[in-house]
Structures are given as structure tokens and as C-alpha cells.
C-alpha positions in Angstrom: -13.1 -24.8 -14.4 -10.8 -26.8 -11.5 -7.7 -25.3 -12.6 -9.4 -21.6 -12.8 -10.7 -22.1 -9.2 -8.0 -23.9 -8.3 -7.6 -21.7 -4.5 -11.2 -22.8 -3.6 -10.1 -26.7 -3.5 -7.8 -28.4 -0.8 -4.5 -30.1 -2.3 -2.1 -32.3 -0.7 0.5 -29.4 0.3 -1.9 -27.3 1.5 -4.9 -29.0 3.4 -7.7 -26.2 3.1 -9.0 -24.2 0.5 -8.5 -20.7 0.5 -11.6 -17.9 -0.9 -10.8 -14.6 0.1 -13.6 -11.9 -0.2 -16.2 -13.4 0.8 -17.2 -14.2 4.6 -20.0 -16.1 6.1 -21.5 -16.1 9.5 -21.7 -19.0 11.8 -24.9 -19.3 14.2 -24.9 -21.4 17.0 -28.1 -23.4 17.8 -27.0 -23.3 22.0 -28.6 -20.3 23.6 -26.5 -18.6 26.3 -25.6 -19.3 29.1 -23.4 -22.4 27.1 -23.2 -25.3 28.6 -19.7 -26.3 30.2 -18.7 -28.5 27.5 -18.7 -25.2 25.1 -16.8 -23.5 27.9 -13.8 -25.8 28.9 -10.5 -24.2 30.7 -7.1 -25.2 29.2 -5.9 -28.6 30.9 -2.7 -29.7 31.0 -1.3 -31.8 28.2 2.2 -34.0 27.8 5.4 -32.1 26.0 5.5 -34.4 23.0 1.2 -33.2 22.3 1.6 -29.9 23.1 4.1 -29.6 20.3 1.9 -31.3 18.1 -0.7 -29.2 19.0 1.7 -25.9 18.3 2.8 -27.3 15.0 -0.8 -27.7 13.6 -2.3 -24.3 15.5 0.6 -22.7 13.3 -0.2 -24.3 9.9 -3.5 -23.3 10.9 -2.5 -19.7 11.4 -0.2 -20.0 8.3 -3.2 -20.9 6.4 -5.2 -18.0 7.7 -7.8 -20.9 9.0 -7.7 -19.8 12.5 -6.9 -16.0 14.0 -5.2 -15.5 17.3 -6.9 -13.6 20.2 -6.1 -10.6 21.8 -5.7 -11.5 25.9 -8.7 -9.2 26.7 -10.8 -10.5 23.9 -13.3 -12.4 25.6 -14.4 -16.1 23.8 -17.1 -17.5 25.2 -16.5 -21.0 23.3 -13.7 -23.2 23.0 -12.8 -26.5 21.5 -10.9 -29.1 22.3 -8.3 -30.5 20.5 -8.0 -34.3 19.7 -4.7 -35.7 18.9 -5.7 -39.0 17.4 
């Protein structure tokens, strides 16, 4: 049964498991208007993390576990990101 639904499960070379066809919806438990943690600009960041950060928003976007944004799209969350 593993080895049939092998795509569902995360493996060393490739962190997250992939299901396509089947979508699920997210609700937040923070009504609107967000608070300002859930709605931080961009701040700067040093050369050496922001190339970090690139190199895992890209696997990311390899992976189809994120989606880029069109510029007019408007997000009304954001995260941050933690290099640790």
C-alpha cells in the first residue's frame, strides 16, 4: 500500500508529499481586520539569508508547495520566514 501511494508521502529528495486532484480549504479563526502580526511589510534581510530564502522559496515553487502572486493580487496575510 506505501509503495502504491508512494506520491502522498515525503522522502528524503523530495521534502513534501505531492496529491494532485484533490484541494482543501483553509479557514482562518482571525476575523478581519487582521491583526499586524498577520500583516507584516517585507523588512530588510542580509545577502547571505536572502539567498537562502530564494533557494528554499524556489524548491518550494519547484514542488508546487507554494504559488507566486500576481503584483495586483492583493494578500492580506503574510508570513515570516525564519532561518534557523
Amino acid at each position: 500500500m506505501l509503495r502504491k501511494n508512494r506520491p502522498a508521502f515525503a522522502i528524503g529528495e523530495e521534502p513534501l508529499g505531492n496529491i494532485r486532484g484533490h484541494d482543501i480549504e483553509l479557514y482562518l479563526d482571525v476575523e478581519r481586520p487582521y491583526p499586524p502580526i498577520l500583516r507584516r511589510p517585507p523588512y530588510p534581510v542580509s545577502l547571505e539569508t536572502r539567498k537562502e530564502i530564494e533557494k528554499h522559496i524556489n524548491e518550494l515553487l519547484d514542488m508546487d508547495g507554494i504559488r507566486k502572486i500576481g503584483h495586483n493580487e492583493i494578500v492580506e496575510i503574510t508570513t515570516p520566514v525564519l532561518i534557523t
